[in-house]
N, C-alpha and C positions, 0 to 999 in steps of 0.2 A: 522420560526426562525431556524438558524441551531445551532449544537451542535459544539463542537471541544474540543477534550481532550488533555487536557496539564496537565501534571504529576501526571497522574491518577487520576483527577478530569474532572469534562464537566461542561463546559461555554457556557454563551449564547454568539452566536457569533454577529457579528454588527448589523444585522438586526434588524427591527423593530417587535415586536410582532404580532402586527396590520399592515395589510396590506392597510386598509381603515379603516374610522370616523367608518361606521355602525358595524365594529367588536369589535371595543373599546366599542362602544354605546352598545351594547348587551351584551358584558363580563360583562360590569360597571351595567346595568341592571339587570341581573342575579344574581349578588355580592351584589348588594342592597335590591331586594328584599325577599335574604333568610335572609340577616342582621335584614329586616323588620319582619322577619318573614311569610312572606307570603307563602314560602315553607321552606321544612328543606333540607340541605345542601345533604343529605344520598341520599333525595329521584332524587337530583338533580342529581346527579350520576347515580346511575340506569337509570333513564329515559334518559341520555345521550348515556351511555353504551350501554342500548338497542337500541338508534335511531342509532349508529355506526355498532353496530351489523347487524340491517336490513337493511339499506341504504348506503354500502359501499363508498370507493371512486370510479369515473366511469372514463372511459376511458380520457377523455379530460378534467378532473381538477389535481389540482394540490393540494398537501396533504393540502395544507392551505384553499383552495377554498373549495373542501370535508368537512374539520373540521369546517368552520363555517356555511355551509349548514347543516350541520348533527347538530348543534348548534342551531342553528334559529329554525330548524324541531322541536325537542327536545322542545325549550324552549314554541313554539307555543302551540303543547302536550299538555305539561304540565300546561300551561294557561290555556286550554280547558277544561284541565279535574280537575282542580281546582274551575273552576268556573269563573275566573276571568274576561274570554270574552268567544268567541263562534265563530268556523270559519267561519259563516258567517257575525260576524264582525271584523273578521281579511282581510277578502274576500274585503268587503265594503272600508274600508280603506285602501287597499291597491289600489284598483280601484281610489280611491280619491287624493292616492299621483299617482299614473300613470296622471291621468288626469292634475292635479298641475303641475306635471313633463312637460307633453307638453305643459302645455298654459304657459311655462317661457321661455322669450325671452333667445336666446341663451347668454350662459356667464354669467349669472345671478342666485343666489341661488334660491331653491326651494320653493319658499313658497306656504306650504298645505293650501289647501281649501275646504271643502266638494260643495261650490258653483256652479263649473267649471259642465255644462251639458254632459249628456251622450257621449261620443265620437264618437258613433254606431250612434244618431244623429246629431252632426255636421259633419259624414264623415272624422272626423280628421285617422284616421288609416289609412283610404285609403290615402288621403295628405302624411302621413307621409312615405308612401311605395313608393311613388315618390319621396321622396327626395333623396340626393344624400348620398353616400358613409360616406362621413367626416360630413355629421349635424348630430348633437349631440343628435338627438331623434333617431337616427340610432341606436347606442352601445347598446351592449346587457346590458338588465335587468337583474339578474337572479330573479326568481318569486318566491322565497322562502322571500325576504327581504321586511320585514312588518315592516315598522315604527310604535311603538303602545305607548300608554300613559296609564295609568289605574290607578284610583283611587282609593281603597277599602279599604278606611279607615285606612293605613298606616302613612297618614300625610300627604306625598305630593303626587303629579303624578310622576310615574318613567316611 
C-alpha cells in the first residue's frame, strides 16, 4: 500500500491492501481469532515484531511479499505454541493442499482433499518438472502459505 502526503496528513494511496485472497484470509483470521479470544491482541504484536525482527525482508521480495511471510511465520508460531495445532500438522496440510493443487485441472479452483495419494508415489513432481514454462503447476508456491481451519472451541472454524 503506498502512502502520499497531502497537507500534512498521509493517505492511503489507490492500492489495494491485499495483494492476494490468502493475505486478506490471514489478516481476517488473525482479527477473528484474538476477537475470539484465542490469543490476546499484545501478545499478537510481539510475536509479530519479533518474527520481523529475525526474518528480515530478503533480497528478491518486495516489502509486501516480506510483510505477509513474516505474517504467516508469526501467525503459524503462535498456533504452535498455543497449542492450537503442531507443525507437523501444519506440514500435513499443507502437503494435502500441494497435492489438491496438482490433481486440479488447469483453470479450475482448488478443491482440498486429504484423499489425493503421495506425489513421491504417483511420480507426479517429476511430470510436473516436464512441463512447460506457462502450466500453472509451474508458478512459484511460496511454502510458508498454509491454508488451516481450527476449531477449539470458539464456536465456529476460522
Amino acid at each position: 500500500m503506498s502512502l502520499e502526503r497531502k497537507d500534512n496528513t498521509v493517505t492511503c494511496g489507490p492500492e489495494k491492501p491485499f495483494s492476494l485472497p490468502w493475505q486478506a484470509e490471514l489478516f481476517a483470521t488473525t482479527v477473528h481469532l484474538t476477537q475470539r479470544g484465542g490469543i490476546e491482541w499484545k501478545e499478537w504484536v510481539e510475536v509479530f515484531s519479533e518474527m520481523i525482527s529475525k526474518s528480515p525482508q530478503q533480497g528478491d521480495e518486495t516489502v509486501d511479499d516480506a510483510y505477509f511471510r513474516q505474517w504467516a511465520m508469526a501467525f503459524e508460531n503462535l498456533l504452535i505454541a498455543r497449542g492450537i495445532t503442531s507443525s507437523s500438522d501444519i506440514d500435513e496440510t499443507q502437503e494435502h493442499w500441494f497435492r489438491s493443487y496438482i490433481n486440479t485441472p488447469h483453470g479450475n479452483a482448488v478443491k482440498f482433499s486429504r484423499d489425493w495419494p503421495s506425489l513421491r508415489e504417483n511420480k507426479i513432481l517429476s511430470l510436473e518438472a516436464n512441463h512447460h514454462n506457462e502450466h500453472h503447476h509451474l508458478r512459484s508456491r511460496p511454502e510458508y502459505i498454509v491454508p488451516i481451519s481450527v476449531d477449539r472451541g470458539w464456536g465456529k472454524s476460522i
